[in-house]
C-alpha positions in Angstrom: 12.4 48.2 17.2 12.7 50.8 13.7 14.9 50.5 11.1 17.7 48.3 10.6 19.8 47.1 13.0 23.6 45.9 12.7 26.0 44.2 14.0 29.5 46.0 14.9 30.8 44.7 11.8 28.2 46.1 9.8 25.9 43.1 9.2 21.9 43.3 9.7 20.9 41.8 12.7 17.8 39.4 12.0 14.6 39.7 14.6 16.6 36.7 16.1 19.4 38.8 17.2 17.9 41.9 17.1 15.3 40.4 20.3 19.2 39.4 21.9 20.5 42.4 21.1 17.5 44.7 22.9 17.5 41.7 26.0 21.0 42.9 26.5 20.1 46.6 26.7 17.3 45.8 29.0 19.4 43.7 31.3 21.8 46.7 31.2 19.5 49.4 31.9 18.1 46.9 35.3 22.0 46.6 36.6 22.3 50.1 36.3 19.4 50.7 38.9 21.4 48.4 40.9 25.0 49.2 40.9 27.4 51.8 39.9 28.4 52.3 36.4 31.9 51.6 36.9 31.4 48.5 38.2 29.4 46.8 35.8 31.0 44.5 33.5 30.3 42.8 29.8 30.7 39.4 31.2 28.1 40.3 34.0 25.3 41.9 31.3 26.1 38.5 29.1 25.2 36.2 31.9 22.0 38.0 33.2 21.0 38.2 29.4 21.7 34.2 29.1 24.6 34.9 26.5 28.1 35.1 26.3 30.3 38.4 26.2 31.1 37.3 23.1 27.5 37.7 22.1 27.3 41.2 23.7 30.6 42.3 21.4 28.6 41.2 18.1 26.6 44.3 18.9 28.3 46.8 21.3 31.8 47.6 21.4 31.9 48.0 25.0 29.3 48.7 28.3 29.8 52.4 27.3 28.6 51.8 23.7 25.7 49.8 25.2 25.0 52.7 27.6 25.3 55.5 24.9 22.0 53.4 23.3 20.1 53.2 26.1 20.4 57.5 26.5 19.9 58.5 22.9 16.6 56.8 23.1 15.7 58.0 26.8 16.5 61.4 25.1 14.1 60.6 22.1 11.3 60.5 24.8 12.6 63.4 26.4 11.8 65.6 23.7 8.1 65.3 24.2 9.0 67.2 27.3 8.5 70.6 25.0 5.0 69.2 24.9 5.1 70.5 28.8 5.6 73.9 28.0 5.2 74.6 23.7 2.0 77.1 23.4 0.9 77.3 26.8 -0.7 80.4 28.5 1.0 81.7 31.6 -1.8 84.3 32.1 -3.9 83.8 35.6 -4.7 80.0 36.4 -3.7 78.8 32.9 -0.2 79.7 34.1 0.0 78.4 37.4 -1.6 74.8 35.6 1.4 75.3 33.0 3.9 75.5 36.6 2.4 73.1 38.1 2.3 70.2 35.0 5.5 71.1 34.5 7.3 69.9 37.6 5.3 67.0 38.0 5.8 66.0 34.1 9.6 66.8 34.5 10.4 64.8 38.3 8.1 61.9 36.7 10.4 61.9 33.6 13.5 62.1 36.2 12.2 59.2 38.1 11.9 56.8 35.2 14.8 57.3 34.0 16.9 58.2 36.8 19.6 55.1 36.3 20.5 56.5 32.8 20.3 59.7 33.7 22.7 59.8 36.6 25.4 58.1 34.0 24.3 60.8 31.9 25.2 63.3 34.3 28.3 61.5 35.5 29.8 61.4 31.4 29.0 65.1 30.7 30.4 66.2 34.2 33.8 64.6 33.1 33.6 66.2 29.6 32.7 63.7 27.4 30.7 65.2 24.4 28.7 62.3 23.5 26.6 62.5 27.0 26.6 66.2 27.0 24.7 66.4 23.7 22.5 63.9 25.3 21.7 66.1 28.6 21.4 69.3 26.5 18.9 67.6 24.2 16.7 66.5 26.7 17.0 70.0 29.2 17.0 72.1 25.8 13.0 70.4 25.0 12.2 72.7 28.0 14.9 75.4 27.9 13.9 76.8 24.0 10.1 76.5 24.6 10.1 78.5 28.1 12.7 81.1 26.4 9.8 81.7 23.7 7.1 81.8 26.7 9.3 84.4 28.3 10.0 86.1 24.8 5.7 86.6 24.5 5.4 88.1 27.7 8.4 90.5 26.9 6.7 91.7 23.8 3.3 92.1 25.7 5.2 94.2 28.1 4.5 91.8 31.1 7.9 91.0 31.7 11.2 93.0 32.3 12.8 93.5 29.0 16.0 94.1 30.5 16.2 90.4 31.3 17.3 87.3 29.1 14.3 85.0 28.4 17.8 82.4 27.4 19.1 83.0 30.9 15.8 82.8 32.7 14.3 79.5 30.8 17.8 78.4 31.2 18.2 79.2 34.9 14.7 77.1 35.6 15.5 74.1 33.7 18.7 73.5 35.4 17.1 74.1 39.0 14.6 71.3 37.9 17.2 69.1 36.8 19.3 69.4 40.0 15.7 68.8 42.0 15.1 66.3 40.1 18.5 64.6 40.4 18.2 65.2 44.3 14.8 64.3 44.9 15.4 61.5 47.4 17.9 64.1 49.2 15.1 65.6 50.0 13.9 63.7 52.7 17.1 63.8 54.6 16.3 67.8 55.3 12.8 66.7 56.1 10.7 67.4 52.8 8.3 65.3 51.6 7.5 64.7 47.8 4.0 66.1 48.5 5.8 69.4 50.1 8.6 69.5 47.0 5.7 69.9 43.8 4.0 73.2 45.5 7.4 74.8 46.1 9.0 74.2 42.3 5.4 75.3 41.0 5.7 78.6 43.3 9.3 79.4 42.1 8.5 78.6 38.1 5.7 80.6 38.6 7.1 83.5 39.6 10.0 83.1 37.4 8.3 83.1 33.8 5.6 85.6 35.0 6.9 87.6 38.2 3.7 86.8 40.3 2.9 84.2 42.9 0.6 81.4 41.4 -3.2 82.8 42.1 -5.5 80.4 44.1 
C-alpha cells in the first residue's frame, strides 16, 4: 500500500492498522462474490476480518465507503486497458490480432473483477455520480483510444467520414461491457466461452475497419 493512509478522523494509520484496514477490504471484496451488496453488513465484514465494527468505522464510514475503495483501485488497473488498443495497427492481420486481444483482455478484466463491477454497475444505474465516474473511467481507457484508431483510418480515407469515431468506439465498448457483464448468460442460449471470443473479434473487426477479420 502507497502513500499515507488515515483514519476517518484524520489520523495516519500505522502498518499495524493499515494491514487491518486492507484485511477488511479484502474480506469485503470475498463477501461480495458471495452475496448481494444489500445484504452485506459492517458487523458481518468485522467478524470475518477478526475485528469489531467498531474497528471497521475507524477507517470507513460505512460498507459503501469501503466499497467506493475497492472500485477506484479496480479502476486504477483498468486503465491499462488503453494498453489493449493505444497505437495498434488495424491494417490486415495486425487488426484482427488488435480484435482479437482485445476481447479476450477486456472479458478477462470483467471476470476478475466481476463482484465490484456488478456494484459498480448497480450504483451508476441508480444515479449515483461516484460509481459512474468509476464505470466511465474504466470503459473511457478503451472508448478514447479506439475513437483515435477510428479517427486514423478516417484521415487515411479507409473509413466513412460521415460517421462519429466517438459514437463508434463508444458503441463497441458498451457492447463489450454488456458481454462481459452477461457472459455466464451465455450459456443459458447455448454459447460456449470458446464460441463467444470469435464472434466479438468478428463484430469489433468490422466495426473499426468495415471488413471481416482475414484468415
Amino acid at each position: 500500500m502507497t502513500g499515507q493512509v488515515r483514519t476517518v478522523d484524520g489520523r495516519v494509520a500505522g502498518r499495524r492498522g493499515q494491514a487491518t484496514r486492507q484485511k477488511l477490504l479484502d474480506c469485503l471484496s470475498e463477501m461480495l462474490s458471495t452475496s448481494p451488496y444489500r445484504d452485506v453488513k459492517v458487523i458481518d465484514v468485522a467478524r470475518k476480518a477478526g475485528t469489531s465494527p467498531a474497528t471497521f468505522y475507524q477507517y470507513f464510514p460505512d460498507v459503501e465507503g469501503a466499497v467506493l475503495e475497492i472500485a477506484e483501485e479496480m479502476a486504477k488497473e483498468g486503465a491499462g486497458l488503453t494498453d489493449l488498443v493505444a497505437g495498434r495497427s488495424w491494417a490486415g492481420k495486425s487488426g484482427a490480432q488488435a480484435a482479437e486481444e482485445l476481447v479476450e483482455g477486456f472479458l478477462s478484466f470483467w471476470r476478475k473483477h466481476d463482484a465490484i463491477l456488478r456494484v459498480v454497475d448497480l450504483g451508476a444505474a441508480e444515479g449515483d455520480k461516484r460509481f459512474y465516474k468509476i464505470r466511465m473511467k474504466i470503459l473511457n481507457a478503451v472508448t478514447n483510444s479506439l475513437t483515435d484508431a477510428v479517427k486514423e483510418l478516417q484521415a487515411k480515407g479507409r473509413y466513412d467520414k460521415d460517421v462519429s469515431p466517438a459514437a463508434v468506439a463508444g458503441s463497441i465498448v458498451a457492447m463489450l461491457a454488456a458481454v462481459a457483464a452477461h457472459q455466464k448468460g451465455f450459456q443459458s442460449w447455448g454459447v460456449k466461452q470458446a464460441e463467444l471470443r470469435p464472434a466479438l473479434t468478428l463484430l469489433i473487426h468490422l466495426g473499426i475497419t468495415g471488413k471481416k477479420p482475414p484468415k
